[in-house]
RODO-2510 file (C-alpha; in nm, 4 decimals, decimal comma):
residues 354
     n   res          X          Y          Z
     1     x     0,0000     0,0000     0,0000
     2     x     0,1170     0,3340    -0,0856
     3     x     0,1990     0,6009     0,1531
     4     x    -0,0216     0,9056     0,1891
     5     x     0,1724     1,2269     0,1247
     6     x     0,1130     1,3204     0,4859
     7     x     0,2510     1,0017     0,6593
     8     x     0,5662     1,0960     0,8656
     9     x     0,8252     0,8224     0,9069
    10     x     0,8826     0,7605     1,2596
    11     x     1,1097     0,4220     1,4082
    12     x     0,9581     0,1863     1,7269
    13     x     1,2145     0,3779     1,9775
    14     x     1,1309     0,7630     1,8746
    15     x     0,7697     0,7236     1,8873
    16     x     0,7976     0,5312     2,2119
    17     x     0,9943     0,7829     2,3526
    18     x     0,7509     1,1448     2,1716
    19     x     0,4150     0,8743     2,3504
    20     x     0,5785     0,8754     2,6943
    21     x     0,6397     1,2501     2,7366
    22     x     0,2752     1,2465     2,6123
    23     x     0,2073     1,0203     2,9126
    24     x     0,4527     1,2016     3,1377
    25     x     0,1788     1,5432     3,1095
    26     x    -0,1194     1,3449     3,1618
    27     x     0,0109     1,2492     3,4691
    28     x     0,1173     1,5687     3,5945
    29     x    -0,2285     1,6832     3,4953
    30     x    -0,3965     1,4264     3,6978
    31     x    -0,5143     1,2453     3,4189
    32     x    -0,2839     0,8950     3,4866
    33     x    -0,1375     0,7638     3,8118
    34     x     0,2260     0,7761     3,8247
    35     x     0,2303     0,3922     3,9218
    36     x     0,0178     0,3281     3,6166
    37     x     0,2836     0,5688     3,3757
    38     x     0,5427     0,3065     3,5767
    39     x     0,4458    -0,0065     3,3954
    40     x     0,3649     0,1556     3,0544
    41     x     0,6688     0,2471     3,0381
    42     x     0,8070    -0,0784     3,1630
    43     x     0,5696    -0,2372     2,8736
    44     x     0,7080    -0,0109     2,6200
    45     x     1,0276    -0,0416     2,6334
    46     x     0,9718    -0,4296     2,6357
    47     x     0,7491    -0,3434     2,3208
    48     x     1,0527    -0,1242     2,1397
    49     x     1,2588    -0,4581     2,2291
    50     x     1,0292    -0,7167     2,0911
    51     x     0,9350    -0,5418     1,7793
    52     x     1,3228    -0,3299     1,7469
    53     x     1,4007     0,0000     1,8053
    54     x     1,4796     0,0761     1,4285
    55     x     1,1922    -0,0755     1,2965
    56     x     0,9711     0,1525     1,1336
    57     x     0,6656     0,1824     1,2917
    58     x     0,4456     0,1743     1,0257
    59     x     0,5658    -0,1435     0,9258
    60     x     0,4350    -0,3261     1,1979
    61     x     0,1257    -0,5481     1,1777
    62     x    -0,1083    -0,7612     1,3717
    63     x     0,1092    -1,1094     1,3380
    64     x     0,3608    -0,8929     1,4650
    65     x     0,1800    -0,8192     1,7783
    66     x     0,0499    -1,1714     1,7952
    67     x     0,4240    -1,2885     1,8129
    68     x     0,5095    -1,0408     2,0330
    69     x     0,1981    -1,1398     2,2693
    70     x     0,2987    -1,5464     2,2633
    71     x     0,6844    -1,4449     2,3463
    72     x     0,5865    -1,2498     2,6622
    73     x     0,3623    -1,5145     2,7277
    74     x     0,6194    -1,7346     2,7992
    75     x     0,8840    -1,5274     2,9367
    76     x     0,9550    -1,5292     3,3219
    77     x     0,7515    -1,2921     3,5720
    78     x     0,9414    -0,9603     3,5995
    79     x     0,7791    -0,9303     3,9564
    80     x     0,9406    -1,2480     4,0679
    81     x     1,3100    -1,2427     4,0745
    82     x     1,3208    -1,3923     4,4597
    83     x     1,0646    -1,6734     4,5021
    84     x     0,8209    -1,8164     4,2098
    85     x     0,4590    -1,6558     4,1676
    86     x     0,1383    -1,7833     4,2856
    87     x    -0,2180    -1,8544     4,1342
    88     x    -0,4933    -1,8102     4,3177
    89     x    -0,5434    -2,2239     4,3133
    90     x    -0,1949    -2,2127     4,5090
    91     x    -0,0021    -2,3358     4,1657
    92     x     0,2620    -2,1573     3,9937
    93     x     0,2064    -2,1059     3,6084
    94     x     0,5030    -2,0347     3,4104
    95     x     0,5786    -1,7124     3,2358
    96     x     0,3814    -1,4015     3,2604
    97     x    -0,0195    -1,4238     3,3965
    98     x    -0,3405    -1,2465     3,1924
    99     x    -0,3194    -0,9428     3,4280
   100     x     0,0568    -0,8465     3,2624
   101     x    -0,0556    -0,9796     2,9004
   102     x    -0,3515    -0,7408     2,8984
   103     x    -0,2148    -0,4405     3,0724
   104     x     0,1477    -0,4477     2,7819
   105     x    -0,1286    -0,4781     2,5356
   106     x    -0,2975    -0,1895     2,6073
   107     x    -0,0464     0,0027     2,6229
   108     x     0,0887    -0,1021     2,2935
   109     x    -0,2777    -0,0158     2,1910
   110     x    -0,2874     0,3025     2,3711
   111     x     0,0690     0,3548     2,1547
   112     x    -0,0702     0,3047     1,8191
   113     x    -0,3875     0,5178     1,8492
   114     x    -0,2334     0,8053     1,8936
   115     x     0,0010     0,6982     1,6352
   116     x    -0,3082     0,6882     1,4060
   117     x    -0,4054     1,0790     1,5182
   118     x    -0,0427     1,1950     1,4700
   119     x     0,0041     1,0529     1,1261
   120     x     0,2677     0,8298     1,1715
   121     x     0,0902     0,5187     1,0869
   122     x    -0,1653     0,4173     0,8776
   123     x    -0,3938     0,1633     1,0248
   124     x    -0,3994     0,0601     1,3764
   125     x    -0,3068    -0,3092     1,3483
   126     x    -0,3968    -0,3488     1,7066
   127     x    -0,8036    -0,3638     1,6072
   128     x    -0,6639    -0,7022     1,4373
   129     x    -0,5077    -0,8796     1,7300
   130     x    -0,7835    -1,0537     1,9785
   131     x    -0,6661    -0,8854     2,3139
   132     x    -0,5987    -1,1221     2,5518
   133     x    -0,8526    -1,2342     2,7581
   134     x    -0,8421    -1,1762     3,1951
   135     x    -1,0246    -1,4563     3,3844
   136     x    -1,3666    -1,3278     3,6070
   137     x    -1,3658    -1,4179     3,8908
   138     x    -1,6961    -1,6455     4,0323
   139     x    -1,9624    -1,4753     4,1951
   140     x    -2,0003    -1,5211     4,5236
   141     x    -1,5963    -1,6436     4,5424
   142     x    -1,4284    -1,5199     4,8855
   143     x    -1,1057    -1,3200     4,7823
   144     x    -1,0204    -1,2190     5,1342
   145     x    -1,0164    -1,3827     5,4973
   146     x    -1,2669    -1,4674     5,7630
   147     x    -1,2545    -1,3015     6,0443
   148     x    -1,0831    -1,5732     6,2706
   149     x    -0,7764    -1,5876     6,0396
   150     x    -0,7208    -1,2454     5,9926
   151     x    -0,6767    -1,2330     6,3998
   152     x    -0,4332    -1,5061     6,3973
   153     x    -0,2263    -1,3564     6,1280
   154     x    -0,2455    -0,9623     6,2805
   155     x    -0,0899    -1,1841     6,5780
   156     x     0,1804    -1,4289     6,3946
   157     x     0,4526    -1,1647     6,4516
   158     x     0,4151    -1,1733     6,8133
   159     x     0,3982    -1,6095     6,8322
   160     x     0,6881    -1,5883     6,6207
   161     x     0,9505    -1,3631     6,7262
   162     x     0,9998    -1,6458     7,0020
   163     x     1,1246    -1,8746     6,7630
   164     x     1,4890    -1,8802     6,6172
   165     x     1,4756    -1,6213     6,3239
   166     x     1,7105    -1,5109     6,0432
   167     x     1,8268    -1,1240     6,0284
   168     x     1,5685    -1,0625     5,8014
   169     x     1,2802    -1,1928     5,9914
   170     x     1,3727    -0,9875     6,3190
   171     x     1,1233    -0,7108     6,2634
   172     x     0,8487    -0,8299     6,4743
   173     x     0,7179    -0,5374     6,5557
   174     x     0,7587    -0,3483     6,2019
   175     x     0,5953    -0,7078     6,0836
   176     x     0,2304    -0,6666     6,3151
   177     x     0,2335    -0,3124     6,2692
   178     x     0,2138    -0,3562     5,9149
   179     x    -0,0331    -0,6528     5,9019
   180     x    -0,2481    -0,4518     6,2034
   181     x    -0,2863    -0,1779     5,8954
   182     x    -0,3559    -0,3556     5,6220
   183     x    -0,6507    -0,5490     5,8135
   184     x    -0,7621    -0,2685     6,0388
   185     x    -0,8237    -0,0278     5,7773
   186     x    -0,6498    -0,2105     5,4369
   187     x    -0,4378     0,0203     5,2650
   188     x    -0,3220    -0,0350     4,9204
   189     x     0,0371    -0,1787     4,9284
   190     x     0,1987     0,1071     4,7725
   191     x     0,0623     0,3579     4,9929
   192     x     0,1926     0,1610     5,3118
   193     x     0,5138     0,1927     5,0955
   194     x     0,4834     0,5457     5,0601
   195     x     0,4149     0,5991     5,3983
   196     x     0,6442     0,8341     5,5961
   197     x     0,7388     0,8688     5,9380
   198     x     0,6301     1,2189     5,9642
   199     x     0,2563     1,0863     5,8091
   200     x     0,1574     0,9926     6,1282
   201     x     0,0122     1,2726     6,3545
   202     x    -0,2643     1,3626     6,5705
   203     x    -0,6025     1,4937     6,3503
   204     x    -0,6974     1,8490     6,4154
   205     x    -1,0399     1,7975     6,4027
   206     x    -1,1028     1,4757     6,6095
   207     x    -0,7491     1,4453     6,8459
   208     x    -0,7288     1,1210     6,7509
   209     x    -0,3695     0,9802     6,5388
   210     x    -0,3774     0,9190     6,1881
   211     x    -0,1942     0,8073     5,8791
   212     x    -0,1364     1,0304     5,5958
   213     x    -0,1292     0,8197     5,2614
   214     x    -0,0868     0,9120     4,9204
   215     x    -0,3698     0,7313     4,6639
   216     x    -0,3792     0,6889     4,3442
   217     x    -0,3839     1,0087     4,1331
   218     x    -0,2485     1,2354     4,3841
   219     x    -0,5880     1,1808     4,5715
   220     x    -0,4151     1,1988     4,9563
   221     x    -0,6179     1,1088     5,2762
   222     x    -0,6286     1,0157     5,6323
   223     x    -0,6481     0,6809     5,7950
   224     x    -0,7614     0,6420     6,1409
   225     x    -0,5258     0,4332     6,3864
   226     x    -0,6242     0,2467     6,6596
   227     x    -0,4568     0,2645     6,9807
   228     x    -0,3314    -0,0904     6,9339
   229     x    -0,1694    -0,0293     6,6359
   230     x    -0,0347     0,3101     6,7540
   231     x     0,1220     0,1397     7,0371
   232     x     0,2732    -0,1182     6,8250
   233     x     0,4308     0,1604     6,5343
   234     x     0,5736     0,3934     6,8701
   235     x     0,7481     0,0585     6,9901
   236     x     0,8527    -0,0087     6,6271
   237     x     1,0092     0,3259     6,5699
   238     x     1,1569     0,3364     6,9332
   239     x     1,3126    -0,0095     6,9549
   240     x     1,3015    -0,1456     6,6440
   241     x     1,3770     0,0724     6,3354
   242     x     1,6960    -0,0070     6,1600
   243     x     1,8809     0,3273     6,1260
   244     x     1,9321     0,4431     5,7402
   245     x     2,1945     0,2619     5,5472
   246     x     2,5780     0,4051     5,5414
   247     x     2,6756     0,5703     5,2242
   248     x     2,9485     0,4408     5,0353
   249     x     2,9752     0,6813     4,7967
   250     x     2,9564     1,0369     4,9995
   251     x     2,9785     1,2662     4,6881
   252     x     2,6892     0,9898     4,4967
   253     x     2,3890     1,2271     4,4510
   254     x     2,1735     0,9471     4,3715
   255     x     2,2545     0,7370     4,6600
   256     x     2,2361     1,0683     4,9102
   257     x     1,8478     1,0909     4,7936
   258     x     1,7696     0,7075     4,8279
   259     x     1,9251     0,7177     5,1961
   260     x     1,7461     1,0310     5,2945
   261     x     1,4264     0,9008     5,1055
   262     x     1,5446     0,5821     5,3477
   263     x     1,5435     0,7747     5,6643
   264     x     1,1766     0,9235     5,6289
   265     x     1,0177     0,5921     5,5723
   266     x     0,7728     0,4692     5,8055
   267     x     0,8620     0,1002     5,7410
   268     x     1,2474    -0,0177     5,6366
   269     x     1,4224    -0,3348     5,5873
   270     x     1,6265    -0,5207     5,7998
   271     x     1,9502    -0,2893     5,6121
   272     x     1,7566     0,0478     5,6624
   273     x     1,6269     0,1004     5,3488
   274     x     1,2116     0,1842     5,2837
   275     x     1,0617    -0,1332     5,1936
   276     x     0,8882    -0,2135     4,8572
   277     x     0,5330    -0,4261     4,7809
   278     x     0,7056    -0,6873     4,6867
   279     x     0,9190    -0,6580     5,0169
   280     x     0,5502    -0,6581     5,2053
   281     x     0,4020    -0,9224     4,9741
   282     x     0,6864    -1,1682     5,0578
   283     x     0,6498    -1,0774     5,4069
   284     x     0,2096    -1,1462     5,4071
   285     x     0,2565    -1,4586     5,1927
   286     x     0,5426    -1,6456     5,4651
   287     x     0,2950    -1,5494     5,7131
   288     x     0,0292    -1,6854     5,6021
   289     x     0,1750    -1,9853     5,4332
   290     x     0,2945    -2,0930     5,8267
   291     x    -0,0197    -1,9495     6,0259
   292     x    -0,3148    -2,0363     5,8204
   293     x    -0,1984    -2,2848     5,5439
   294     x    -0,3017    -2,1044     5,2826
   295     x    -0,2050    -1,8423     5,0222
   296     x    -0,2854    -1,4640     5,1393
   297     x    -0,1795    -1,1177     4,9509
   298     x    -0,1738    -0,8032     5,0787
   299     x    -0,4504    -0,7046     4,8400
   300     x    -0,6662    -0,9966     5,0323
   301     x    -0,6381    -0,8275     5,3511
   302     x    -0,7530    -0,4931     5,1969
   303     x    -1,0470    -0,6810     5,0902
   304     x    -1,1210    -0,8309     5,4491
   305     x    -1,0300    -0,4970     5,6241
   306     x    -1,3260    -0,3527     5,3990
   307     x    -1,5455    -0,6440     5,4142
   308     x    -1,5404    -0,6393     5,7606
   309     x    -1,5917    -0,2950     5,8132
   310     x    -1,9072    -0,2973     5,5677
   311     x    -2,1014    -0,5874     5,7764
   312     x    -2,0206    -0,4400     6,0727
   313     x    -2,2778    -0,1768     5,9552
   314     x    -2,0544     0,0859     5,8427
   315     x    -2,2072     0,2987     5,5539
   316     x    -2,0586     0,2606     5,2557
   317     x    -1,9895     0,5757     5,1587
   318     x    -1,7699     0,5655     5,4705
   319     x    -1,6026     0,2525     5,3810
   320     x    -1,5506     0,4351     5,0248
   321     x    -1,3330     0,7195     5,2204
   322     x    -1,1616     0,4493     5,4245
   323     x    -1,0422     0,2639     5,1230
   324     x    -0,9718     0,5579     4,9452
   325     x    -1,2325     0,4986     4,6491
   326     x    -1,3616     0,8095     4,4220
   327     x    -1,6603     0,5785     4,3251
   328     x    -1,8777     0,4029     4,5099
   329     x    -1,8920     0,0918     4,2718
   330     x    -1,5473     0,0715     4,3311
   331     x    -1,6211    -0,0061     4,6593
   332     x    -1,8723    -0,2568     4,5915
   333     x    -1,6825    -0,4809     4,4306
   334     x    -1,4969    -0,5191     4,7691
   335     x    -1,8054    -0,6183     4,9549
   336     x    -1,8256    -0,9708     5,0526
   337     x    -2,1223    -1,1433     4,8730
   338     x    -2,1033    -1,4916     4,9659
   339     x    -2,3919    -1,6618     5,0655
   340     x    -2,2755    -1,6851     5,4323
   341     x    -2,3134    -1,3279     5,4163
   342     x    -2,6301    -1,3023     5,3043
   343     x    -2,7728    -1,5933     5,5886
   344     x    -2,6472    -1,3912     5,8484
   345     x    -2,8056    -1,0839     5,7200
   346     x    -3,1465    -1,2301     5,7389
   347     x    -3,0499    -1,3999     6,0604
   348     x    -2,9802    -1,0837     6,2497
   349     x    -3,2977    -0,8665     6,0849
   350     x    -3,5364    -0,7708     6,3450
   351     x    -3,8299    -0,8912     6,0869
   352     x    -3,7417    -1,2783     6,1381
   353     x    -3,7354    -1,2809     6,5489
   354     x    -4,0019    -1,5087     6,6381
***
C-alpha cells in the first residue's frame, strides 16, 4: 500500500519515547497515576525490544503483535526475581499471567492510536489482534479472609519472634504493625510503601492519630489508627527501626536521595532502606503460608479490612473514604457477597425474630 503524502516516518524507539512525554503530562495533569505511567513504560520499552528500536513503525502489523503477545507469554515474571509466583489455586504457572498480558497490550494499543491521530501510521493493526482475555472471577468467590484468620495472622509476629529467626525476619514489631494496617483499615500496598514517618500525627479535628497516605492520582487522605496499632508503630520506631543505610559513595547524589528518602520511611528493611510491595508481599505470603496454610496477599487483607468494616454496619460511603475509592462501585466490588453473608443478614434482621 502506498503512503499518503502526509505520513511521517517515525522508528519503534522515537515514537515510544515522543508517547511517553505524552504520558509524562497526563500524569502531571492528573489524568494517569504515576504507578500506572510506571508499567507503561516498563511495557514499552519491552514493546521497542520485541518489535526493534529501528523498525519503522508503520511497518508493523497484527502477526507482529500476535508474536510479540505469545513471546511475553512465555517469558519469566518480571515481579518475581526472589521466590516463584502464585495462582490463586496455590499453583505456579510459568511465564507471565493475563493481568501483565492485557495491561502491555494496552499500552501497545494506547501507543498506536495516537500513532493513528499523529500521522505516523496508517492503520492501527492493534483492532486485528484478539486482546488477551483476563479470567472473572466467580460470583459469590471469597477473595479475602474470615474473620478468625485475619486475627491469627495480625498476631503471627508476636507467636513468632519467640522462635529462632534469620536477620531478616527480626522485625516483629515493624511485621504486626504492618499486618495490624492492612486489616484494620487495608491500605493499598503502595501507599503503606509510601508511607512516611512524619505521616503519622494527631487529627486536628477529632485528636485522635492518623496516617497520611498518598492514593492513586495524587488523591491523599487520612487513615484512622487504633490505639493498638499506635502502640505497636511507637514501639517499632523506638526499639526497632533499623537506622538508614551508610553511604558508600559520599559525593553519589543518587545514593544521598535514596538514603534520605530511606530515613523518612515509616517502614524499612532489615539494612535500613524503605521497603517495597514486593518486600511486604513476601512478608504477608510467609505469614500466612505458616499461620493459616493457605495463600494470602496483601490485596486480600484490603479486601477483608473492607469487608469487615461494611457488615459491621458501616455505611458505605464511609467505607468508600476508608479505602480511598472516588466511586462508590469501586467499593462494591470489595463487599463480601457470599452466601454466608447473606444468611447472616437475614439472621440478624429484626423482621425474622419469632
Amino acid at each position: 500500500m502506498a503512503k499518503p503524502a502526509n505520513l511521517s516516518d517515525i522508528t519503534v524507539r522515537d515514537a515510544t519515547l515522543e508517547y511517553l512525554e505524552i504520558l509524562e503530562r497526563r500524569v502531571m495533569r492528573s489524568q494517569l497515576s504515576a504507578a500506572t505511567l510506571t508499567s507503561y513504560r516498563r511495557d514499552l520499552l519491552e514493546f521497542t525490544t520485541l518489535l526493534g528500536p529501528d523498525t519503522d513503525l508503520d511497518s508493523i502489523e497484527a502477526d507482529d503483535l500476535e508474536i510479540a503477545l505469545t513471546t511475553l507469554a512465555k517469558s519469566p515474571d518480571r515481579r518475581y526475581r526472589v521466590g516463584v509466583k502464585i495462582a490463586e489455586d496455590g499453583s505456579t504457572p510459568p511465564g507471565r499471567g493475563p493481568y501483565s498480558l492485557t495491561r502491555w497490550f494496552t499500552a501497545v494499543r494506547g501507543l498506536f492510536r495516537w500513532a493513528v491521530d499523529k500521522g505516523y501510521v496508517q492503520v492501527d493493526p492493534t483492532v486485528k489482534v484478539t486482546p488477551p482475555r483476563v479470567p472473572t472471577r466467580v460470583g459469590g468467590t471469597r477473595v479475602g479472609l474470615r474473620l478468625d484468620e485475619a486475627l491469627t495472622l495480625r498476631e503471627a509476629p508476636a507467636v513468632r519472634s519467640s522462635g529462632q529467626l534469620r536477620a531478616d525476619q527480626r522485625l516483629s514489631l515493624r511485621d504486626e504493625a504492618i499486618l495490624r494496617l492492612l486489616v484494620e483499615s487495608g491500605p493499598r500496598v503502595s501507599e503503606l510503601c509510601g508511607a512516611n514517618r512524619s505521616d503519622i500525627r494527631v487529627h486536628e479535628e477529632t485528636g485522635t492519630p492518623v496516617l497520611h497516605v498518598r492514593g492513586k492520582g495524587r488523591k491523599d487522605r487520612d487513615l484512622p489508627l487504633s490505639k493498638p496499632t499506635v502502640e505497636v508503630i511507637e514501639r517499632y520506631l523506638a526499639e526497632e527501626r533499623p537506622a538508614p543505610p551508610t553511604p558508600q559513595r559520599p559525593h553519589d547524589m543518587v545514593e544521598r536521595r535514596r538514603i534520605d528518602d530511606a530515613a523518612g520511611a515509616l517502614f524499612v528493611s532489615v539494612r535500613g532502606w524503605r521497603l517495597s510491595p514486593r518486600d511486604v508481599q513476601r512478608m504477608v505470603q510467609r505469614y500466612a503460608k505458616e499461620f493459616l496454610g493457605r495463600r494470602a496477599t496483601p490485596h486480600s487483607l484490603r479486601h477483608t479490612a473492607l469487608t469487615v468494616l461494611a457488615r459491621a454496619g458501616v455505611d458505605i460511603a464511609t467505607v468508600a473514604q476508608i479505602a480511598g475509592h472516588a466511586s462508590l462501585s469501586t467499593t462494591s466490588v470489595y463487599m463480601d457477597d457470599s452466601m454466608s453473608a447473606a444468611v447472616e443478614a437475614i439472621a440478624e434482621s429484626p423482621l425474622a425474630r419469632p
